[in-house]
Residue, then its C-alpha position, 0 to 999 in steps of 0.5 A: x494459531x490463526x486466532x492470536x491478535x497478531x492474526x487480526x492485524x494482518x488480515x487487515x493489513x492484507x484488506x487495505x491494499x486491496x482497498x486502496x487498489x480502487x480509491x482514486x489517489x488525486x486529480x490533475x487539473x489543467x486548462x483544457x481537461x481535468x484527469x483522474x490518478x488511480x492505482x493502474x492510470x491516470x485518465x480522463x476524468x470522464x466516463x470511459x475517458x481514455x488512459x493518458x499514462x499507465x501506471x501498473x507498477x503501484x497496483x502491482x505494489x499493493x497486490x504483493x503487499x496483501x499476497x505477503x500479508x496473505x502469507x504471513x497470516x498463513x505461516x503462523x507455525x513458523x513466527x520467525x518466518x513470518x517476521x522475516x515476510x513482515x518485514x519484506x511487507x513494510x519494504x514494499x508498502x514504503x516503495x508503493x508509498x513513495x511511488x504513490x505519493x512522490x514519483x508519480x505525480x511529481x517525476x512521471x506526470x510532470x514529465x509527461x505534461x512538461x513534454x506537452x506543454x502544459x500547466x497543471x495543478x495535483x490535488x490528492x483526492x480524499x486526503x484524509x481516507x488516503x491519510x488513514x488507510x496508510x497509517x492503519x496498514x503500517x500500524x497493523x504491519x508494525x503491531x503484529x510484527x510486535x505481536x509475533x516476537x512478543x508470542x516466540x520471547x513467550x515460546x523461548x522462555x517456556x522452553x527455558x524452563x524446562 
């Protein structure tokens, strides 16, 4: 049934991705300009600044996470189905993590201004907003993963009994 808690759960882990998609995730600041970090690019921190470097595949990441919280939400007939496109959700929640907070600032800007020669300095922008959202989805994701075989242990014994 769409109405357990486990339901709640992912549909707010469905909703944070979606948040997070619009949430600058930090600033690079160096002597000539200051730049901003988003989940597509990282650009000019000036009104219609131009992008400097794409960074698709984090808004594509956090897109699947909600589309598969979407579908785990909608396969609520199917619990061990559903368990199995939580899973897959965490994996792809702890790549779109690692990307956001590792590869991107540390790997692909520091290789892009290196080539450059330019010094610059990351800081994350609203540390704690960013910090909260990601513990919420993951606590979401992990609860209603609990939830649901909480909900097929309750299934299997009733059919036990009879």
């Amino acid at each position: 049934m769409i109405q357990r808690i486990q339901s709640l759960f992912l549909l707010v882990a469905a909703v944070v991705p979606i948040v997070l998609l619009f949430l600058p995730f930090g600033h690079i600041t160096t002597d000539e300009a200051q730049f901003v970090f988003n989940s597509v690019s990282l650009k000019y921190n000036i009104p219609d600044g131009h992008t400097v470097v794409r960074v698709y595949y984090v808004a594509l990441c956090l897109v699947i996470c909600s589309a598969l919280s979407l579908i785990a939400l909608f396969t609520y007939k199917k619990r061990i189905r559903q368990t199995q496109i939580i899973s897959i959700t965490m994996i792809v929640y702890l790549v779109t993590l690692m990307l956001i907070l590792w590869v991107c600032p540390d790997v692909i800007f520091k290789k892009y201004f290196a080539t450059r020669g330019i010094d610059f300095e990351f800081q994350f922008a609203h540390k704690a907003v960013l910090l909260i959202l990601v513990v919420v989805e993951a606590l979401c994701l992990y609860l209603a993963n609990r939830f649901i075989k909480k909900d097929e242990a309750l299934v299997r014994s009733a059919d036990r009994l009879r």
